[in-house]
N, C-alpha and C positions, 0 to 999 in steps of 0.2 A: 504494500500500500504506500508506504514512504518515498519506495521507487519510481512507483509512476505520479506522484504527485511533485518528486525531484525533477522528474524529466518533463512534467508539465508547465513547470515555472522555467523551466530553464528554455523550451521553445517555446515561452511566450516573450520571454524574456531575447529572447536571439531574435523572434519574428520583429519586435517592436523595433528593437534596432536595425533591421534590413526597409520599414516603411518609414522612420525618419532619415538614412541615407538616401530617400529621393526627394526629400524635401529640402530646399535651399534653408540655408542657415538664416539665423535673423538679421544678421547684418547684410547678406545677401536682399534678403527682402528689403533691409529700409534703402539699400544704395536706390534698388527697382524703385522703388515707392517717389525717390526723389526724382530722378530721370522720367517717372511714369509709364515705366512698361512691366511687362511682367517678368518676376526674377525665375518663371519657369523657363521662358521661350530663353533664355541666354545663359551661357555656360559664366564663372565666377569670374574667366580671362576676362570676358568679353564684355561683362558688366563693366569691371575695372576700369579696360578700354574704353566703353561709352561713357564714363566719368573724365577720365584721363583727356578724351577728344573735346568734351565739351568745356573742361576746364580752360584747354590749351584755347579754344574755337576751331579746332582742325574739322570745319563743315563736311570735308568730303568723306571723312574714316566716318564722324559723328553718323552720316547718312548710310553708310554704307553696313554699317555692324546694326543700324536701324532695321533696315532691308532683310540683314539677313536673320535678323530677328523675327520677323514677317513671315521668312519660310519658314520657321519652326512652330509657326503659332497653334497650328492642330497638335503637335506631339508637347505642346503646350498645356494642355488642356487635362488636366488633375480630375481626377474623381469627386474631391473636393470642389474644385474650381466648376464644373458641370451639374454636381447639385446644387448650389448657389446660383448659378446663373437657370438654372431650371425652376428654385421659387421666386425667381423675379422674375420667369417667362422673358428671358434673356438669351440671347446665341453668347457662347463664353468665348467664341472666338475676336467676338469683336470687341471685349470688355479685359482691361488687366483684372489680377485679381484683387490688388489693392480698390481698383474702380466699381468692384461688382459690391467689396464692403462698401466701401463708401457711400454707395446708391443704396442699397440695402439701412444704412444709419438712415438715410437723407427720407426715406419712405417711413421710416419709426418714427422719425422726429415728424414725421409731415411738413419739411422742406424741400418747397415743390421748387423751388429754384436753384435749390446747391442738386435736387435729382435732374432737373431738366438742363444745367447745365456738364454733366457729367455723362448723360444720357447724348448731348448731341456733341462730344466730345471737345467739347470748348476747354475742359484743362490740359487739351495738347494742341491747343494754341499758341504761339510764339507770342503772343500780344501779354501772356498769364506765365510760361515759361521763357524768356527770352531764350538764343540761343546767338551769340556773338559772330557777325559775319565777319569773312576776312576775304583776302582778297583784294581785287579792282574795286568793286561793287561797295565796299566796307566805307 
């Protein structure tokens, strides 16, 4: 009886640890949260990178580790992240997951303004995020 109750703590205990190694660290998430994308779609290099690029203003790395952000966004998409965007009757591909909470508080709270601005993606607007050009154009 001791035996299989050792060996039952022990693969619950092993299991939990194989589902928090897919989930990004929380400094991973707040870097995402700042940038505003989701810290699933992008590996921890390429966070750093989209930090690194937008600190420098380097527009074209910034845009391009964006992109490739883009094409990850379905293998993006958490079990987590697809129920949540499922009780908001939401596609989760189009929402980070930082955005799906935040809409989720914005409908508790019954602000229909912080949801309807988050909703038509106005906080990845340049006008609310700046992003420094360089360049001719700068």
């Amino acid at each position: 009886m001791r035996t299989t109750v050792a060996l039952a703590a022990a693969a619950l205990a092993l299991s939990a640890g194989f589902a928090s190694a897919s989930e990004p660290n929380q400094g991973l998430k707040q870097i995402a949260a700042y940038l505003g994308v989701d810290a699933g779609a992008y590996s921890a290099t390429e966070l750093h990178e989209l930090l690194a690029a937008r600190k420098d203003g380097d527009q074209s790395t910034y845009a391009y580790l964006l992109e490739r952000g883009d094409l990850n966004k379905d293998a993006a998409t958490s079990a987590g992240k697809s129920q949540l965007a499922a009780q908001l009757k939401l596609d989760p591909s189009e929402y980070t997951s930082n955005e799906l909470t935040l809409i989720s508080e914005a409908r508790r709270d019954g602000d229909r303004n912080a949801e309807r601005f988050l909703l038509n993606h106005e906080n990845r607007n340049n006008i609310y995020h700046p992003v420094p050009q360089i360049g001719r154009d700068s």
